[in-house]
C-alpha positions as CSV (number, residue, x, y, z in Angstrom):
1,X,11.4,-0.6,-22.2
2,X,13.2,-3.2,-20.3
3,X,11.5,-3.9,-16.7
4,X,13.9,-4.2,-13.6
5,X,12.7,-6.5,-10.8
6,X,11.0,-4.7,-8.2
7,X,11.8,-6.8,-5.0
8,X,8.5,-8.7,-3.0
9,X,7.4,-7.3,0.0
10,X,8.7,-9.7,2.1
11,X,8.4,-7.7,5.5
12,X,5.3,-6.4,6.4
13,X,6.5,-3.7,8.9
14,X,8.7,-1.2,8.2
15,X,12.4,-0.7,8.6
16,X,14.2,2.6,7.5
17,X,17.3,4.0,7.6
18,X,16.6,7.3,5.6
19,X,16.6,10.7,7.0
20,X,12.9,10.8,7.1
21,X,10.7,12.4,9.2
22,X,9.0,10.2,11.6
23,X,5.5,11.2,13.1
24,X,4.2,9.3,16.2
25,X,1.9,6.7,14.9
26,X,-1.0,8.6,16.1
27,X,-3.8,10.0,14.5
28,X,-2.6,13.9,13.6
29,X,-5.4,16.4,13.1
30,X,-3.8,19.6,14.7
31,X,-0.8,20.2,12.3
32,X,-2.1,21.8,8.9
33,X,-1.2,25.5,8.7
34,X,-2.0,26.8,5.5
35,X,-0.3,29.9,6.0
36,X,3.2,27.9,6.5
37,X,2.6,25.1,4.3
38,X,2.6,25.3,0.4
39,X,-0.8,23.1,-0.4
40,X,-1.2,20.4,-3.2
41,X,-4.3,20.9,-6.0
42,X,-3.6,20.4,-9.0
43,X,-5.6,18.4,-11.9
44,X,-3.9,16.9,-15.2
45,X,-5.2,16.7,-18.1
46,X,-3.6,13.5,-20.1
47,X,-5.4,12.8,-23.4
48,X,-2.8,12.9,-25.7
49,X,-1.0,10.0,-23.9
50,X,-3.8,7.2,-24.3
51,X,-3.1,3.5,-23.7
52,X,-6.2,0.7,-23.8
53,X,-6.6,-1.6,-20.9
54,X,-6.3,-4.5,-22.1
55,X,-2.7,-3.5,-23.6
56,X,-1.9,-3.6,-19.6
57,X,-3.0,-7.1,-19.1
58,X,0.2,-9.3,-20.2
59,X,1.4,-10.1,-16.8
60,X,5.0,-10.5,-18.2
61,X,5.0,-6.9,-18.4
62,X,4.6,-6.3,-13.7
63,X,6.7,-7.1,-11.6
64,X,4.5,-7.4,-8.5
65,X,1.2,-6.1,-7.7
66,X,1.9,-2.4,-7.2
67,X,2.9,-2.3,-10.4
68,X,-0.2,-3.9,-11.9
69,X,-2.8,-2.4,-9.7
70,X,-1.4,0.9,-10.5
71,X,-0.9,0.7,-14.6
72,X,-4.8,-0.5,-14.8
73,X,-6.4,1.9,-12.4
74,X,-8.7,3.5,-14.2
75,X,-11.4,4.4,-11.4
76,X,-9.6,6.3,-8.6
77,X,-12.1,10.1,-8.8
78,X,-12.5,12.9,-10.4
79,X,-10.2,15.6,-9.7
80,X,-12.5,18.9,-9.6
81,X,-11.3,21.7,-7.1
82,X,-7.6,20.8,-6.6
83,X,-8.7,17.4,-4.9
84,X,-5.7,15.4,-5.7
85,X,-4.8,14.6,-1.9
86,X,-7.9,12.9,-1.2
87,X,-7.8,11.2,-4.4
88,X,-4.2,9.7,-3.8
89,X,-5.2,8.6,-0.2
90,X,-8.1,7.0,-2.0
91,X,-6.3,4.9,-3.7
92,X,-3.3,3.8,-1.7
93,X,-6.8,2.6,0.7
94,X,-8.1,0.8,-2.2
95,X,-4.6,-0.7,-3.3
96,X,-4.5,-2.1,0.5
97,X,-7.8,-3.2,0.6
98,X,-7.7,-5.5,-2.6
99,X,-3.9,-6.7,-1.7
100,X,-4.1,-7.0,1.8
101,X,-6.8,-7.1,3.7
102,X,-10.7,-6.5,2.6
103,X,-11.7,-4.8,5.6
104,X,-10.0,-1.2,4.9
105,X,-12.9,-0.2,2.2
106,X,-16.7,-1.2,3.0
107,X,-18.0,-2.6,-0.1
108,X,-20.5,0.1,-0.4
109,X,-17.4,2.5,-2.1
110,X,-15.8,0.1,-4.3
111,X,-16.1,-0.5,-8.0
112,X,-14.7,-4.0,-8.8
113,X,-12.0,-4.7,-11.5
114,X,-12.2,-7.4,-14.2
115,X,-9.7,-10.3,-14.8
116,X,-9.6,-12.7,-17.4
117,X,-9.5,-16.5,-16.5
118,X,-6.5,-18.4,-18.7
119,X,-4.2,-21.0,-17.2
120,X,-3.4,-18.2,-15.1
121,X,-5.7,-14.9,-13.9
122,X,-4.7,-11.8,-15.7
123,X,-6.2,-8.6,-14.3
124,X,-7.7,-5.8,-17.1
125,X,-8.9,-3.5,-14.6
126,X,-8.0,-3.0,-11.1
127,X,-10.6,-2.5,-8.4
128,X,-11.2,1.6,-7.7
129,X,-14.3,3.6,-6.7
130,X,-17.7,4.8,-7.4
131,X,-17.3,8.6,-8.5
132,X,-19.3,9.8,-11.3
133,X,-18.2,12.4,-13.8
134,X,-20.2,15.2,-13.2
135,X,-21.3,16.9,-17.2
136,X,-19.3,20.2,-17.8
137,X,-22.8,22.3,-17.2
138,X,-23.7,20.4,-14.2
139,X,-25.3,22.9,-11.5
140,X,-22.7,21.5,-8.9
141,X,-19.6,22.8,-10.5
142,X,-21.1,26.1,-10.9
143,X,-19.6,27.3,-8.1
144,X,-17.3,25.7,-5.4
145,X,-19.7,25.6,-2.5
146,X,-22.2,24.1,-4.9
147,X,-19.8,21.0,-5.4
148,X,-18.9,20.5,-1.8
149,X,-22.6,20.2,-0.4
150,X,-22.9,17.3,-3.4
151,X,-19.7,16.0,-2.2
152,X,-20.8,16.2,1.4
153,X,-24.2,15.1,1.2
154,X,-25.3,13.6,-1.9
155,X,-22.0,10.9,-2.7
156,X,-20.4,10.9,0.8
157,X,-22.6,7.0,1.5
158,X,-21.4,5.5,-1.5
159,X,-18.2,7.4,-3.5
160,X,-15.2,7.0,-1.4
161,X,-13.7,10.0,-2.9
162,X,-16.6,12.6,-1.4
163,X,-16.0,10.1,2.2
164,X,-12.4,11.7,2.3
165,X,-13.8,15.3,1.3
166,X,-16.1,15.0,4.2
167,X,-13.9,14.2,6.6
168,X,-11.1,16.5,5.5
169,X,-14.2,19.1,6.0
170,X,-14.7,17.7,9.7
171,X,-11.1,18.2,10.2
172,X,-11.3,21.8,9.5
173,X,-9.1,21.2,6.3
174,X,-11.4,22.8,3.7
175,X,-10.6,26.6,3.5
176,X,-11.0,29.1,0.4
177,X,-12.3,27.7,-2.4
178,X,-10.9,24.6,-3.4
179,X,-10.2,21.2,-2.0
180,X,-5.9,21.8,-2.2
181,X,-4.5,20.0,0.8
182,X,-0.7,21.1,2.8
183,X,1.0,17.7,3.1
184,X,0.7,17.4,6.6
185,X,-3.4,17.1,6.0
186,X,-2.9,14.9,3.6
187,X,-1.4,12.7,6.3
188,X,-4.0,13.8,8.7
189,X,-6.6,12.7,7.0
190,X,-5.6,9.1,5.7
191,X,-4.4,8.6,9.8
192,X,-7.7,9.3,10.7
193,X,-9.6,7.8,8.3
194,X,-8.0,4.2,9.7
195,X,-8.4,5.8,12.9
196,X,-12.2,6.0,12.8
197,X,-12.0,2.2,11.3
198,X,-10.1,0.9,14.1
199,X,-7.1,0.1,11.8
200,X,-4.5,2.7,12.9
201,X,-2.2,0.0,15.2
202,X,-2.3,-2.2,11.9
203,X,0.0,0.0,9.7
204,X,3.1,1.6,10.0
205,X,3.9,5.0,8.3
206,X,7.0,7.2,7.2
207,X,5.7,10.9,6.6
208,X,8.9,12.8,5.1
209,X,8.3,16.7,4.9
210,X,10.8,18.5,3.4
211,X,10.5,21.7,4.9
212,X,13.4,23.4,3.0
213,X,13.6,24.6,0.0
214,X,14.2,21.2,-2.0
215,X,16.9,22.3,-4.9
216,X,19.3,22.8,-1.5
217,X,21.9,20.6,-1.1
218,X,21.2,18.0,1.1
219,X,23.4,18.2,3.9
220,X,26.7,16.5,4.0
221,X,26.0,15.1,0.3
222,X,26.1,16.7,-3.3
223,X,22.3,16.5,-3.8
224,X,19.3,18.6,-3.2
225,X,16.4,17.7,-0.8
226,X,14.3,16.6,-3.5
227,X,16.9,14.3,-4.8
228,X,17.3,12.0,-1.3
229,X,13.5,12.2,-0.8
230,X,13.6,10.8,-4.8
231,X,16.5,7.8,-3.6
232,X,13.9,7.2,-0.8
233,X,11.1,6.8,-2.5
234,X,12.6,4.5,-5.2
235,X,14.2,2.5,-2.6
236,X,10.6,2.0,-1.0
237,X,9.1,1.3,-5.0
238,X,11.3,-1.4,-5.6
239,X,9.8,-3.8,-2.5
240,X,6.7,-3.0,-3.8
241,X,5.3,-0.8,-1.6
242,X,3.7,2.7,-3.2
243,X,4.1,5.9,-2.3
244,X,2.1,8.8,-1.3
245,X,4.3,11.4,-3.4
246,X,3.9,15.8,-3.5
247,X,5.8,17.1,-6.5
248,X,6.2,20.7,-7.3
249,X,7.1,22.5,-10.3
250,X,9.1,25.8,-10.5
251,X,6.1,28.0,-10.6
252,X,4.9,26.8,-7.2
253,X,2.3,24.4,-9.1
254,X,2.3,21.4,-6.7
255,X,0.4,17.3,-7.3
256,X,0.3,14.4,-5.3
257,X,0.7,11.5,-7.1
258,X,1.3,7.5,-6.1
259,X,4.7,6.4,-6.8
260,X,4.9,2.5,-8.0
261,X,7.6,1.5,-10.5
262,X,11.1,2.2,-11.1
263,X,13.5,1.4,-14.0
264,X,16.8,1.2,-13.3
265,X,18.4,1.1,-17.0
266,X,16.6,4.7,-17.6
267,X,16.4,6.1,-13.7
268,X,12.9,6.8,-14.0
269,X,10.4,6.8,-11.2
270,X,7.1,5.9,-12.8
271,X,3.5,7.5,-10.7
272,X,0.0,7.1,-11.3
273,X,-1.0,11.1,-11.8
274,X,-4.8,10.5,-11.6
275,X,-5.3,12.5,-15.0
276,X,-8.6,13.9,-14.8
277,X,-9.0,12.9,-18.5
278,X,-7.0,10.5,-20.2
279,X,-5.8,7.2,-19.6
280,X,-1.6,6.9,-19.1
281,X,-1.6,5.8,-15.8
282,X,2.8,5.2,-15.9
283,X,4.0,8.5,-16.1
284,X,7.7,9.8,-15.0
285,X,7.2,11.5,-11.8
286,X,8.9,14.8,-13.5
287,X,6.6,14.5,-15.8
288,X,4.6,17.7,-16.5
289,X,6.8,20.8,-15.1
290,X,7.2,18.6,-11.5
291,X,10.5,18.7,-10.8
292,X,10.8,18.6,-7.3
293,X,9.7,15.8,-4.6
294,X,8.9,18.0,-1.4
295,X,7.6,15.0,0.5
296,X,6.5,11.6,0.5
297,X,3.8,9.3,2.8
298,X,4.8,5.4,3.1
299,X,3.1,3.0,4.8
300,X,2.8,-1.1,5.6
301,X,0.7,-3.2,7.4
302,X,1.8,-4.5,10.6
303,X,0.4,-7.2,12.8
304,X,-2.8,-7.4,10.2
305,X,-3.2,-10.9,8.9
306,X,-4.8,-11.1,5.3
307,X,-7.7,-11.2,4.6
308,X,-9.2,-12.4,1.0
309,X,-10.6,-9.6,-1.3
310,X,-13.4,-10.0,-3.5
311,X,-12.8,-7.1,-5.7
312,X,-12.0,-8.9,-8.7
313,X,-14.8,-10.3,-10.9
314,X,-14.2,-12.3,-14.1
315,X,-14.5,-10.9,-17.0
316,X,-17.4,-13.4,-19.0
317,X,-19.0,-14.7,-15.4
318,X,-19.3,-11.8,-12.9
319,X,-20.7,-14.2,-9.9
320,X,-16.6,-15.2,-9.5
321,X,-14.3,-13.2,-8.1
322,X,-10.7,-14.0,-7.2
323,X,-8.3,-12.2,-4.6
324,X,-5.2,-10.0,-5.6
325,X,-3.4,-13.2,-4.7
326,X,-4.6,-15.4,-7.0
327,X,-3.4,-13.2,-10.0
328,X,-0.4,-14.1,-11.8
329,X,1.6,-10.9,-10.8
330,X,1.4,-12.6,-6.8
331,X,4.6,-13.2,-5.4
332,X,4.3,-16.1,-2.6
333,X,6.0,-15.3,0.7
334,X,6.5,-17.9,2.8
335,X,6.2,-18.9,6.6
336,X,7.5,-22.5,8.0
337,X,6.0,-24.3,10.8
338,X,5.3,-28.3,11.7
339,X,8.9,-29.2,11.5
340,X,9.8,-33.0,11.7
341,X,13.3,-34.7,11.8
342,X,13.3,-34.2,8.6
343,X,11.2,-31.8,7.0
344,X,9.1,-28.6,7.1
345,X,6.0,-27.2,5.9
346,X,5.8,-23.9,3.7
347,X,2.6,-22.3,3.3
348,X,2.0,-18.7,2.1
349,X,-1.3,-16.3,2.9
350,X,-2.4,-17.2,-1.2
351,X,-2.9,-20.5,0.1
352,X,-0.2,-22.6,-1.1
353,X,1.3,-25.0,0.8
354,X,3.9,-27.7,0.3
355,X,6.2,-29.8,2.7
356,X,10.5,-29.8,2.1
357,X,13.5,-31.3,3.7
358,X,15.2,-29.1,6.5
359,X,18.0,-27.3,5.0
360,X,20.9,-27.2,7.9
361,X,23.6,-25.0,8.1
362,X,25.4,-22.6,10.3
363,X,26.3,-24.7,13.0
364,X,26.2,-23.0,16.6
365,X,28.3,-25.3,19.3
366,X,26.1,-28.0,20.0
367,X,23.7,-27.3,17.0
368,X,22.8,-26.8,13.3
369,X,19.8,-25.1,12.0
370,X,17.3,-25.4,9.6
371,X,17.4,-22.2,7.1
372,X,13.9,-22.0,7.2
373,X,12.0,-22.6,10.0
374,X,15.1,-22.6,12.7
375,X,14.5,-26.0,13.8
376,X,17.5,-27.6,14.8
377,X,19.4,-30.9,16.1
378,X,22.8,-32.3,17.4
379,X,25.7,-30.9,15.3
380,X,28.0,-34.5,15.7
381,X,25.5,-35.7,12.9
382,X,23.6,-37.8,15.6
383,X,19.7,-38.7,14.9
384,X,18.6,-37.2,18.2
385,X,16.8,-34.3,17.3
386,X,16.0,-31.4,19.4
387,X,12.6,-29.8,19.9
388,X,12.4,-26.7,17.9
389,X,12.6,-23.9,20.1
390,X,10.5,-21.7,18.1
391,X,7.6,-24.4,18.1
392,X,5.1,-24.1,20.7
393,X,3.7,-27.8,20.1
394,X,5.3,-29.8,23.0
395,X,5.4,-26.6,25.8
396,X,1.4,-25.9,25.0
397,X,1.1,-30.6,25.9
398,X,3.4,-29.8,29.1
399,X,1.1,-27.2,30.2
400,X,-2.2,-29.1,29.3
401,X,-0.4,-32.2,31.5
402,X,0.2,-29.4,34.0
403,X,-3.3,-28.1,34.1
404,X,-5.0,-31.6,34.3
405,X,-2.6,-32.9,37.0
406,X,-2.9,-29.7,38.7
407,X,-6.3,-29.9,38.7
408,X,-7.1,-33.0,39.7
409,X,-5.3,-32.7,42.8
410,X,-5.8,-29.5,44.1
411,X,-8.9,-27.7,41.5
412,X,-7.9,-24.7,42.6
413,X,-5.4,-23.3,39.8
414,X,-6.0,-22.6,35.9
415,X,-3.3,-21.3,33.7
């Protein structure tokens, strides 16, 4: 199969120009009727579709991290009792945590992934969670209360998975006798999870409910609900940014899945399922009976610098570890500062760092500009340059000559 780029995320808050629905970034936890709301809980079975690991690890094969995280997550729960919800919000936590920043998951929950050490790092495993597979005659799946007091009390400290369980139970979200979620809990629960982190204000979040039925024609368009949440969601994919995704099949059978890839030769959006057995983790989203999108979660951080993750270890010495960033699937983007007459510097959160002549163009009266980093000098070709106006180098000396002149005189004033 041929692989179409799938852009960088080169923005790291979110613009959108869908017809989505957009909550108030605010923690939600008042907004799941389950009478109202057609709920998500559904396991899939996938062992007819295996593919080893370390088939996954030619880096050739992703086009950004997303893409490779995704195809070699292999550790992301068990799905027993319709617990697909929690076990998607699990992992787009863990996907941020080893990309972005390695605050969002304590250590305690996460089960490292391995990467081999060549002239460039390949990853053969990504970084999931700790969630043992219960035995088919365990005591705790004898019943469905029986699982939900382990959950609650026995894994909650350590297994990520039984973390979100527990506080879906604290939310009032656990009703009947399963662990099926509406998708405005689903929402619920990963807002409050960062909530109760203190990472809320870093993230920014599109929740799209479709609360029609989605084979209706979209309005003003020829296609159905489903179909523009589908357009959405790929256009979302293809920065490389995943996507909380509910599907639904014709018999009311509902999932929630992580969208992550996209072909564009064949038109297929490619999900992680979270099979309960099996390991194809690149599945068509319609794959199965689904054949309806009735909603989608997407999310980026905001104002939330990065921060290096350890969750890689290499594969023959497990004392090293490497960040997403250092893998070969990393894509640098890059910020520009210290500009001279003649050049800037470009560095990028990985590390790398390199200076490069000023590249001038669109000319603005008196002016031109560099591309990159804005600074800017006389247009009549003169040698005069003029201070960049985005640096804050020669207004933070004035203010020091301020301060000291200020206070020598007076020692009354400090700005």
């Amino acid at each position: 199969m041929k692989r179409k780029t799938c852009y960088a995320l080169f923005s790291i808050t979110f613009i959108t120009v869908f017809f989505s629905l957009i909550l108030p970034l605010q923690a939600v936890n008042d907004s799941c009727n389950y009478d109202l709301e057609f709920v998500y809980g559904c396991a899939i079975d996938d062992q007819d579709n295996y593919i080893a690991l370390t088939n996954n690890s030619d880096s050739t094969s992703f086009s950004n991290f997303a893409n490779e995280y995704f195809q070699n997550l292999s550790e992301y729960g068990i799905n027993e009792n319709g617990s697909c919800g929690y076990i998607a919000i699990g992992m787009w936590l863990m996907y941020y945590d080893t990309y972005w920043n390695d605050s969002i998951v304590d250590d305690t929950f996460v089960n490292s992934g391995v990467y081999v050490q060549d002239t460039v790092n390949y990853s053969l495993r990504s970084p999931g969670i700790n969630d043992p597979r219960l035995s088919s005659n365990s005591p705790y799946l004898s019943d469905f209360n029986s699982y939900l007091n382990y959950m609650i009390n026995d894994q909650s400290s350590t297994n990520l998975h039984a973390y979100l369980v527990k506080l879906g139970y604290e939310l009032g979200y656990v009703n009947g006798n399963d662990l099926a979620l509406s998708r405005e809990c689903t929402y619920s629960i990963l807002t409050n999870y960062l909530a109760n982190h203190s990472l809320f204000d870093n993230f920014s979040f599109i929740f799209h409910n479709i609360t029609n039925n989605p084979a209706q024609i979209y309005p003003g368009t020829n296609y159905t609900y489903s179909e523009n949440a589908r357009k959405n969601v790929i256009t979302y994919v293809k920065l490389g940014i995943p996507v909380i995704t509910f599907i639904r099949s014709d018999n009311n059978s509902g999932h929630v899945v992580i969208a992550y890839d996209y072909d564009d030769d064949s038109d297929i959006l490619y999900c992680h399922f979270a099979p309960k057995l099996g390991y194809n983790y690149h599945q068509n989203v319609f794959s199965y009976g689904y054949k309806y999108i009735t909603g989608y979660i997407a999310g980026t951080p905001k104002n939330f610098d990065h921060v290096h993750s350890n969750n890689y270890k290499n594969l023959t010495n497990a004392q090293q570890t490497v960040c997403s960033c250092q893998l070969s699937s990393h894509e640098h983007r890059y910020n520009y500062d210290s500009p001279t007459e003649t050049k800037h510097r470009r560095y990028c959160y990985c590390g790398d760092s390199s200076y490069q002549a000023h590249i001038f163009s669109g000319s603005s009266g008196r002016f031109v500009f560099c591309e990159k980093c804005n600074y800017r000098k006389l247009n009549d070709g003169g040698i005069i340059d003029i201070p960049n106006p985005f640096s804050t180098t020669e207004i933070l000396e004035d203010i020091e000559n301020i301060k000291e002149s200020i206070h020598n005189t007076q020692n009354i004033i400090t700005i």
